[in-house]
N, C-alpha and C positions, 0 to 999 in steps of 0.2 A: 504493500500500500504506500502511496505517497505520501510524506509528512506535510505537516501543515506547510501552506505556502500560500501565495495568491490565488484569487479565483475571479474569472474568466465569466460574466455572464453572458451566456450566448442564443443569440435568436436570428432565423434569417426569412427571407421570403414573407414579411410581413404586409405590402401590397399597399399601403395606407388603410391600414386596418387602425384604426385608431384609437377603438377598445386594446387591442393586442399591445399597442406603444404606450398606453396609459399604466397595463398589468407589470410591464417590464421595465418603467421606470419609478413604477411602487417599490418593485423589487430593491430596484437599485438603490432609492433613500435609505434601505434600510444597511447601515455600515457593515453589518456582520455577513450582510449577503453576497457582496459582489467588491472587489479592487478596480474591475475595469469592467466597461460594457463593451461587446462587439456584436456587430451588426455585417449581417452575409450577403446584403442583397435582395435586390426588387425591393427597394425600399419605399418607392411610390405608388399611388394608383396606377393600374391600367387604365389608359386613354383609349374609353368606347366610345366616345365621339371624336370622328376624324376628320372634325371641322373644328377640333380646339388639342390638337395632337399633344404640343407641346404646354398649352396653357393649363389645363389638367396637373401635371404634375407640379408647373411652375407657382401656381396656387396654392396647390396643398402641402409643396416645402417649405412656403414662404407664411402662408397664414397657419400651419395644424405644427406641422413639424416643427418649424424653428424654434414656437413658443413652449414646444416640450420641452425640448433641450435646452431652452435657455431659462427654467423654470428646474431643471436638475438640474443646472451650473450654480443657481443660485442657493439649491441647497446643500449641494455636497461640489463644491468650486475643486476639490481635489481629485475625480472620480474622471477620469478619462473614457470619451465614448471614440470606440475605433469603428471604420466601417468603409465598405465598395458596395458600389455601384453593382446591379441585375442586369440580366440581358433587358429584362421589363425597365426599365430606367434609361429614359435621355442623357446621353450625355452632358449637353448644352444647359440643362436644369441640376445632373449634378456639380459643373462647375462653379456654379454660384454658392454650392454650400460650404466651400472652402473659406467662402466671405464673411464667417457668420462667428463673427468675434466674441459675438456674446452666450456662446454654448464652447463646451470642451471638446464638440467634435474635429476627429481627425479624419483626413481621407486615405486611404489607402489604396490607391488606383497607381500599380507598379511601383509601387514603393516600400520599402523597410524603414522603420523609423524606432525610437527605443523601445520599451512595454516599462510605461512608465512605475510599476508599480512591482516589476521585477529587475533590479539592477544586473545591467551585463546580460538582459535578455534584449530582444526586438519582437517586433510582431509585422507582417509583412501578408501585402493585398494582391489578387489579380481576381480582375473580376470577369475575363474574358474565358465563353464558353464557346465548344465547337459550333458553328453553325446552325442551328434552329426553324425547325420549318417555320415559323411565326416573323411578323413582318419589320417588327423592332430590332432592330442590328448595328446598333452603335457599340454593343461589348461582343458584337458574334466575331469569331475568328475562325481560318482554319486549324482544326485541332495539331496539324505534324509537317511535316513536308509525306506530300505522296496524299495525306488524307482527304476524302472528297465526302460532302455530305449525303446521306440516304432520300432526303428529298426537299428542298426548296422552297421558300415563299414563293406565291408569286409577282414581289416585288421587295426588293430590300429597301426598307427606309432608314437614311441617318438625321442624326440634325447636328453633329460637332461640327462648329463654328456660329451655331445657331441657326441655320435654316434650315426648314426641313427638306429635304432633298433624295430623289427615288435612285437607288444603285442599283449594279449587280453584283454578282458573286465575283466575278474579276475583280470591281473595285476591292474586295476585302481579300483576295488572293495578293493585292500587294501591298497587304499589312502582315505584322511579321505573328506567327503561328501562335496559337496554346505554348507552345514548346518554348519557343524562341523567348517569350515573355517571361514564362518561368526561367529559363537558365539565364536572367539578367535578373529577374528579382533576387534566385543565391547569391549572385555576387554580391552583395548587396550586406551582407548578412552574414552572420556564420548559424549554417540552418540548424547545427544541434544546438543552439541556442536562440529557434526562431519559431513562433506560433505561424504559423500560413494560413491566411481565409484566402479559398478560392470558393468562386462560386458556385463549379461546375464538380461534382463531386469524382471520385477515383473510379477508372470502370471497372465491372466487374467486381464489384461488391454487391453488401447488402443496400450500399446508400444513394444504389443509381439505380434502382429497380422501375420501372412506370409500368403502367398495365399491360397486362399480357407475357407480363413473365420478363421481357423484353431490359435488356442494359442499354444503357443509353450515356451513361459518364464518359468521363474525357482520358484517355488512356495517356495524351499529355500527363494528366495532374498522377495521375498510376505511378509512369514512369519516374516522374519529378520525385515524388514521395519513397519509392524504391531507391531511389540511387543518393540521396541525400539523408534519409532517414532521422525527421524533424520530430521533434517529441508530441508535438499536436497539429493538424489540420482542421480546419472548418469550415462548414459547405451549406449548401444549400440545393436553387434549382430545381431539381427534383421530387416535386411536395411530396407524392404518394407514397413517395418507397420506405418511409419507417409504418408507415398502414400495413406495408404487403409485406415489411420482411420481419415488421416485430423488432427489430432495432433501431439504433439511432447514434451509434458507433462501432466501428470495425478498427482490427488491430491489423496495419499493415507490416510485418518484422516489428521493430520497435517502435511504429506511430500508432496514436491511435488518432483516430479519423472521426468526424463527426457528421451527420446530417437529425438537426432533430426533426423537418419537416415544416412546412409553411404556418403560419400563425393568422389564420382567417377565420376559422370558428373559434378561436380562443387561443391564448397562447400558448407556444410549446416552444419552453428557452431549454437552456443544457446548462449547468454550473461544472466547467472545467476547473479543476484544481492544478495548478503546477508544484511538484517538488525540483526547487530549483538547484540542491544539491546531484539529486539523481538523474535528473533531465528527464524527466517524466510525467505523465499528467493521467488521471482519475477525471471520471466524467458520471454528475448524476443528472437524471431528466426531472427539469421541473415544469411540470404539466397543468395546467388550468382548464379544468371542464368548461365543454363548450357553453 
């Protein structure tokens, strides 16, 4: 077991669910619960009207969001919230929340930065998942070199730079891979002493399941986590797969890996614990009936 250490509150794919962000930053006031918050992604609404694509999310980060987080700075001003960006999330809307002085949040979109709450650790982001048949494609990548996707929007839309603007899959073939991303965020870092949120979970586990049995995770973040062998990962993406497989962590060699599943009926965070002597980390599910 790991000795007492820092803990890790973790939630992802919360959507603008905004019961879901109120439950997990209850959590958080409470000191004995949490050292740091992290956040995995799809952190906004989906934008059903696509006559207000990007105004949708730029609304509900600026009027619901901000006032959470700058409402948990002012209680606990020491409690660091980490988080990336969803394939469900604009880019052009998350780079405004970088702006947002008056909350603790950090972005983590390819970057390592310290973990403020474990000295001589980092905590480090990639929010970019393989390709998606769905039309949002500002964090879609391809997963490797050689990889091609199983099937296609039939239109890709971006809006980094801030317009919205229809692509294809060329344009994001010459953005650099899953892969490419991850082996620039190690350097960055020394990963046995680095927490990694990606969004798109490991394939071939329990934590990339969707229905019909079917894997669908990024053999990138696989490979990434095999060969650098980080004492925690955490994910998201994939709502269904702690429904289907009955978990919500998988031990890769020495990682263990996290998806606790989407937080839209109620919340469903994870409390990671680190031992920061062992380089190890303990994971329990903390669950809110819908």
């Amino acid at each position: 077991m790991a000795g007492p250490g820092p803990r890790l509150l973790f939630a992802s794919d919360l959507h603008g669910a905004t019961r879901a962000y109120a439950a997990l930053f209850a959590l958080a006031r409470q000191r004995e619960a949490c050292d740091a918050v992290v956040l995995g992604g799809d952190l906004l609404p989906h934008p059903h009207d696509r006559a207000r694509l990007v105004e949708t999310q730029a609304e509900y980060a600026q009027d619901v969001l901000r006032p959470m987080l700058a409402a948990l700075a002012t209680d606990r001003p020491d409690l660091p919230v980490y988080a990336i960006p969803g394939n469900d999330d604009w880019a052009t809307v998350i780079a405004a929340l970088a702006g947002w002085s008056d909350t603790t949040l950090s972005l983590l979109v390819g970057r390592a930065v310290p973990l403020a709450c474990a000295p001589g650790w980092w905590i480090a982001g990639c929010p970019y998942v393989p390709v998606t048949p769905f039309f949002m494609s500002d964090f879609d990548r391809l997963d490797h070199e050689g990889w091609a996707p199983a099937a296609l929007p039939p239109a890709l839309v971006l809006t980094e730079g801030g317009a919205v603007q229809v692509a294809d899959i060329e344009a994001l073939a010459t953005r650099p891979t899953v892969a490419a991303e991850l082996a620039a965020l190690a350097a960055q870092s020394d990963p046995a002493r680095t927490v990694y949120v990606t969004h798109s979970p490991p394939a071939r586990t329990n934590l990339d399941v969707m229905r019909g049995g079917i894997h669908i995770g990024s053999e990138a973040v696989r490979a990434f986590i095999e060969a650098h062998r980080p004492p925690l990962t955490l994910h998201g993406h994939i709502h269904e797969s702690p429904h289907l497989t009955g978990a919500v962590q998988e031990r890769l060699g020495a990682t263990v890996s996290v998806n606790a599943g989407a937080s839209l009926g109620g919340l469903r965070a994870v409390e990671a614990r680190l031992d920061l002597e062992a380089g190890t980390a303990t994971v329990r599910p903390l669950f809110e009936a819908p």
